[in-house]
N, C-alpha and C positions, 0 to 999 in steps of 0.2 A: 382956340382955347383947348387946352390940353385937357383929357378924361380925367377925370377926378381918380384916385386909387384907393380903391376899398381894402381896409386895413383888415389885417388877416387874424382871422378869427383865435381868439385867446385860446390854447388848451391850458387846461387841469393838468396840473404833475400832481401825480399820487406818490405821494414818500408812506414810505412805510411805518405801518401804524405802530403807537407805543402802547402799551400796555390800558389808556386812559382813552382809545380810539378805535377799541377794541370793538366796543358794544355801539358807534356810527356805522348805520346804511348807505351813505356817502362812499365810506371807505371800505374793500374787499381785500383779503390777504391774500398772496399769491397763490395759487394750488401747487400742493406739496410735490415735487421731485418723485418718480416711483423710486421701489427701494429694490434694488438687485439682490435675488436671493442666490447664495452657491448652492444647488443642491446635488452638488458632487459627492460630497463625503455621505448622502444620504442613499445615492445611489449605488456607489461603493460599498456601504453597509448593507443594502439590500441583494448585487450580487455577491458577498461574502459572504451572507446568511441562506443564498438559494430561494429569496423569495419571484424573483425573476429568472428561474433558472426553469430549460424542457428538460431537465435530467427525470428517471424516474422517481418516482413517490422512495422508492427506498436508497436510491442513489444521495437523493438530496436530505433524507433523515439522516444519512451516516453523515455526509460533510458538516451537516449543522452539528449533531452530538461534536463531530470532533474540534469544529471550532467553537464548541462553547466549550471545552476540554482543555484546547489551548492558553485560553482567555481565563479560566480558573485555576490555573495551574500556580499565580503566586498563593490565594486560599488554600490549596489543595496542600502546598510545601509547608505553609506556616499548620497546618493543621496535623501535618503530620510530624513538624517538629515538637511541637507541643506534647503528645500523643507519644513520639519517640524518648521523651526527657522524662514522662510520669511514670511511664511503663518499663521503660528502658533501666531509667536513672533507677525508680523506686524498687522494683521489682530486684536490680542485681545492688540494690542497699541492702536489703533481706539477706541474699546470698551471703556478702562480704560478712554479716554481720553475724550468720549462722558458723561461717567457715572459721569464724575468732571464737565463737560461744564454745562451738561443739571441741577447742583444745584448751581455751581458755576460759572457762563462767566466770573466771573472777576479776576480767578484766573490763566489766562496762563501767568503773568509773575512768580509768585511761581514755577510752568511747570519748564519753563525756566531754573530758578535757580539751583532748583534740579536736572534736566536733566546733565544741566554744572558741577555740584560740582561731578553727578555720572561719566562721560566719562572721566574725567581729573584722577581720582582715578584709575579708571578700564585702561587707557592706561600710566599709571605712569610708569609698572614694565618696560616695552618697550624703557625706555629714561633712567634707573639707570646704572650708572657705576660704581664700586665700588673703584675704584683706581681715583677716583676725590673729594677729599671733597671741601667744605662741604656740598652743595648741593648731590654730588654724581651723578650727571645728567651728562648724554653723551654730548659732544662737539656738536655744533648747524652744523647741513649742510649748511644752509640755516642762514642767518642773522636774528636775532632779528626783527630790523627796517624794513626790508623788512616782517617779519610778521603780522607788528604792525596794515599796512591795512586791511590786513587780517583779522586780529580780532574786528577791529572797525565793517568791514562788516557783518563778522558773528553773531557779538552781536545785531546789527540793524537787520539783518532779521529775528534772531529766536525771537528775542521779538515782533516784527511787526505781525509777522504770528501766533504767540500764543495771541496778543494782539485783534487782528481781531476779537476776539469771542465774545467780550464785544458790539459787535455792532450788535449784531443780524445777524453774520452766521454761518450757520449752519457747520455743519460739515461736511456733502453731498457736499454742498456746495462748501466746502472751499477744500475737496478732488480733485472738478469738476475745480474750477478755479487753483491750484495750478500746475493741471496735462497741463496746458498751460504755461508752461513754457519758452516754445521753441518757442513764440511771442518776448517776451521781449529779449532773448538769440540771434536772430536771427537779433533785432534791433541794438544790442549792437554789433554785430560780425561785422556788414555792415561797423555799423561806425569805429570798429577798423580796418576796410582793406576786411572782409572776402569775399570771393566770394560765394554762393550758387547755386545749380542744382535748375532747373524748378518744381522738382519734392518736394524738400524740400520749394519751395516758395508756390508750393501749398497747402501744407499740414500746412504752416504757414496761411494762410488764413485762409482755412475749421478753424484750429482750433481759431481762431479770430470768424468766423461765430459763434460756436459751444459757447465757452465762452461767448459772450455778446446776444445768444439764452437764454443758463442758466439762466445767472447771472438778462437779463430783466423781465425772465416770473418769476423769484422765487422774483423777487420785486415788481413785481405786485401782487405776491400773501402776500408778507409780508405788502403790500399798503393796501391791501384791507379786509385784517384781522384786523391792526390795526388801534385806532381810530386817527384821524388826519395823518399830515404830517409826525408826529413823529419818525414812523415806518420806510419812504421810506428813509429820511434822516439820519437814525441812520444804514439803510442799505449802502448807498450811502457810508459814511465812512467807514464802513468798507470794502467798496470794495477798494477806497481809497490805504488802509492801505496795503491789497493785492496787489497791483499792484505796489506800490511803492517799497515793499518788493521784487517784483518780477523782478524788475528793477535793485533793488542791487544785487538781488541775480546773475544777465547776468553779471553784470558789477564784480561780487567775481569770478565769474566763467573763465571769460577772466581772472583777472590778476592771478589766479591761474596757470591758464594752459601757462602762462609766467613765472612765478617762474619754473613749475616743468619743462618746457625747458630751464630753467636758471642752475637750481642748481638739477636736474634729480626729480626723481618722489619720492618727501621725504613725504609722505601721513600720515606715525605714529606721526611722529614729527607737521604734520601741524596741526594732529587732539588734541594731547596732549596741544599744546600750545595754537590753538586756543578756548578752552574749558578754560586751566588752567589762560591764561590770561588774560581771559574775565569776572570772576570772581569779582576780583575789580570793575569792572565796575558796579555789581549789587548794592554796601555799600548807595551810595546817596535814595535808591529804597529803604531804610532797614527796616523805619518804613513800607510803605504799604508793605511786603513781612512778616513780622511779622504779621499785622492783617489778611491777606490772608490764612496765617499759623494757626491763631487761629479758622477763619469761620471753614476750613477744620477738625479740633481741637475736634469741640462742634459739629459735624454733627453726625444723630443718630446712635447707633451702628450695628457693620456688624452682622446680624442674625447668629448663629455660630446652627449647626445640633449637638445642645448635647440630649444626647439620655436620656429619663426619667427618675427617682433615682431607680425605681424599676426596670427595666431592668440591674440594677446591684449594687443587695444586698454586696455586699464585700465592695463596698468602704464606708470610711468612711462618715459621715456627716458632717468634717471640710474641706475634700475633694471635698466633693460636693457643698459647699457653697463658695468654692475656684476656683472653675469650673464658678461658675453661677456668680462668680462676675466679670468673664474677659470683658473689654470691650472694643473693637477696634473702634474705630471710620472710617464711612465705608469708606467716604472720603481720610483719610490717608491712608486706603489699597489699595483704587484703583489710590490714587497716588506712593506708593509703586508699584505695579503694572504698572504704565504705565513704573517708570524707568527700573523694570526689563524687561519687554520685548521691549522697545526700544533697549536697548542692544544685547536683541537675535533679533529682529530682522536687527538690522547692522551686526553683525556679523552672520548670513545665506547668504547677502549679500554678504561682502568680502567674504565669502568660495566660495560661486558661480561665485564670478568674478575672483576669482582663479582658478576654474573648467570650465570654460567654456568662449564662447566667450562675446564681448560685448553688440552685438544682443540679444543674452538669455538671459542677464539679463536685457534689456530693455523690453523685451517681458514677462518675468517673472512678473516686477515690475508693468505694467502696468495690467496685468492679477490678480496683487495681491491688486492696488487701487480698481478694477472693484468690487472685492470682497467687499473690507472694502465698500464700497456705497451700494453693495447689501445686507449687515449683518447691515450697519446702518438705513437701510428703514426699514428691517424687525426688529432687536429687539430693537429699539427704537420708530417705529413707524411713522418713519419721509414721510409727505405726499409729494413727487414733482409735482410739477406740469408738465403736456405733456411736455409742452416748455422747461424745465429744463431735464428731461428725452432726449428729444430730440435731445438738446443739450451738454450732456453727451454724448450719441453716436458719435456723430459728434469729439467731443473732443479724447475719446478713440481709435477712428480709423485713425484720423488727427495724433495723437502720432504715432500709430504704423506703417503709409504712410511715415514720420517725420525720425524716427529710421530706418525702413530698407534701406531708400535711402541712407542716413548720413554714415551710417556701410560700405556701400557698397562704396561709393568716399568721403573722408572727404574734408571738405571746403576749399580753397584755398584761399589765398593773390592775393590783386589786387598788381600790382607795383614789384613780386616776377618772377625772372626769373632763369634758371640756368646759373650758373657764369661761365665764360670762362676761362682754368687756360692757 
C-alpha cells in the first residue's frame, strides 16, 4: 500500500495593504527602499568655499571674499546701475538745465513742453492694448474726470517752477527752496485731518528757519548787486511763484494719495495721462513757445573736437568740408540733454523704489540734491552767500530729521478710530 502524501502546507500571500488594512497586525508594509542622497554638489560647495581646504587661515579668507565677490557681482551691477541713473542722470539734469537758464531764463516753459511731449511718448508702450481700437489704449482704472484735477495741478506746478527762473533764481536756489517741501505738505495734511509726531513738527520748523535763512540772505545779495529796487522785486516774485507752486504741489499730493486709496496705486497710468493730457493745455502758449524755440535755434554752435585734416590723409576733401559744415546749436543739445536724462534719472528712481525701501530713497534723493548744489557752485561759479550756505544746511538736515521719523509712524487722521463690528 502506497504512503499516503501529506499535503503541503498552505502559505499566506500577503498582497499589499489598502488604505482600510492599514491599522491590521496580520498585515506589515514592506520597509521603505533607503533613499540615495548626491552629496556631490554639497561637497563641491564646501571645496569652493575652503571649508575643507589646508590652505592658510588667510589664503583661504581671500578665496572665499572673492568668491562671494563673484557670486554678487549680478547685485553689485544692478546697484550700481541704479546709483549710475540717479546720480549720473539727475545730477547732469541740473547741469543741462543751468547751461539753458544761465543764456536763456526765459525759456522754462519750452522745458516744460518738451519735457511733457518726451514722458507721454516714453510711457505710451505701458497703456497699448492691441485688441481695443481705435485708440488701442488699455481700459482706464481710475476715471478720466477724476484725473482731470490732476492734470490741471500738474500743468500749474511744472510750468510755475520752470517759470521761476525768469525772475532771478537761481538754480542753487531754487534746489534749496524746493527741497522745503514738507512746510507746505505738512500745511495742507493738518488741514485735511492729518495728525503729525513732535518730531516731524520740528523738523517742519528748522526747515522754515532754514528756507527763509536762504531765500533772505541771497536777496540781500541779489539787493545789493543790483541797481535799484529792481533786483529785490524781481526776486520777491519769483519766490512768489515757488511757494505757490509748492502749495499746489501739498495740495496734488493729498488728492493723489486719495485716488491711489481709492482705485489702488495706478502710478503708470497717472504719469502717462498726466503728461499726455496736459499737452493741450500748452496750444494758447504756442506763439511764445515757438519764439523760445527759435532763441534756442540761432544760439552759437556746440564746439564738436574734430580732429585736423592732416591727421587724416584718406579722407576725402568733400568729406572734410562735410564734417566742418555740421552745425548743432548748443542750446538745442543741452536741451536734448536735459530730456534725456531726466528720463534716466526717473527711472534710477523707480528701479530704487522697487529695490529698496522708502527711507533709501528719501536719503538717496536728498544726498543727490546736496550734490547738484555742490556741482552747481563749482562749474558754474555761482557765489552763495553764508546766510544761504547756512541755510541750505539747515534745510538738508530738517528733510532728513522730516523723513526718518515719517518712515518710521506715518501720519494719522484726527476723527479716525477703529470700528466696532
Amino acid at each position: 500500500m502506497a504512503a499516503r502524501r501529506r499535503p503541503a502546507p498552505h502559505k499566506l500571500q500577503q498582497t499589499p495593504s489598502n488604505n482600510k488594512d492599514r491599522g491590521d497586525k496580520g498585515f506589515s508594509l514592506p520597509a521603505p527602499s533607503p533613499r540615495v542622497i548626491n552629496a556631490a554638489p554639497s561637497l563641491e560647495k564646501a571645496e569652493m568655499y575652503g571649508i575643507d581646504d589646508n590652505r592658510p587661515v588667510f589664503s583661504r579668507a581671500m578665496a572665499l571674499a572673492g568668491r562671494m565677490f563673484i557670486e554678487t557681482i549680478p547685485q553689485w551691477l544692478a546697484v550700481g546701475a541704479m546709483l549710475s541713473l540717479i546720480f549720473g542722470g539727475c545730477c547732469s539734469n541740473v547741469f543741462a538745465l543751468e547751461s539753458i537758464i544761465k543764456v536763456e531764463p526765459d525759456s522754462g516753459f519750452l522745458l516744460t513742453f518738451v519735457q511733457f511731449i518726451f514722458v507721454a511718448i516714453t510711457s505710451l508702450p505701458s497703456q497699448l492694448d492691441s485688441r481695443r481700437p481705435p485708440f488701442y489704449l488699455k481700459s482706464n482704472r481710475v476715471p478720466i474726470r477724476r484725473w482731470l484735477v490732476n492734470i490741471i495741478l500738474f500743468f500749474a506746478i511744472n510750468v510755475l517752477n520752470n517759470h521761476a527762473f525768469s525772475y532771478d533764481i537761481s538754480v542753487p536756489v531754487h534746489i534749496i527752496l524746493r527741497s522745503g517741501g514738507s512746510i507746505t505738505t505738512m500745511l495742507a495734511g493738518s488741514l485735511y485731518g492729518k495728525r503729525y509726531s513732535r518730531i516731524q513738527v520740528t523738523a517742519v520748523l528748522l526747515l522754515t528757519v532754514g528756507v527763509i535763512t536762504a531765500a533772505w540772505s541771497d536777496s540781500q545779495t541779489k539787493g545789493t548787486a543790483s541797481s535799484g529796487s529792481a533786483g529785490t522785486t524781481s526776486f520777491v516774485t519769483g519766490l512768489t511763484i515757488l511757494f505757490v507752486a509748492q502749495v499746489l504741489s501739498a495740495i496734488m499730493g493729498l488728492y493723489t494719495e486719495e485716488t491711489y486709496r481709492m482705485y489702488g496705486p495706478q502710478w503708470k497710468e497717472n504719469m502717462f495721462y498726466s503728461h499726455l493730457l496736459s499737452v493741450p493745455l500748452f496750444l494758447p502758449f504756442l506763439p511764445s513757445l515757438i519764439r523760445q524755440f527759435m532763441k534756442l535755434a540761432n544760439s552759437p554752435p556746440l564746439s564738436l573736437p574734430i580732429p585736423p585734416p592732416e591727421d587724416y590723409p584718406n579722407f576725402s576733401p568733400s568729406m572734410q568740408r562735410l564734417v566742418e559744415k555740421i552745425h548743432i546749436p548748443s542750446q538745442l543739445f543741452y536741451l536734448t540733454l536735459n530730456v534725456l536724462t531726466q528720463y534716466a534719472c526717473i527711472r534710477g528712481v523707480n528701479l530704487l523704489a522697487a529695490a529698496s525701501s522708502a527711507l533709501t530713497v528719501t536719503i538717496v534723493l536728498n544726498i543727490r540734491k546736496l550734490i547738484s548744489l555742490l556741482l552747481s557752485i563749482w562749474l558754474f561759479g555761482n557765489r552763495l552767500a553764508f546766510g544761504t550756505l547756512i541755510g541750505a544746511c539747515i534745510v538738508f538736515f530738517a528733510g532728513g530729521l522730516y523723513s526718518l521719523d515719517g518712515k518710521r509712524k506715518p501720519p494719522s487722521r484726527r476723527g479716525t478710530a477703529p470700528t466696532k463690528s
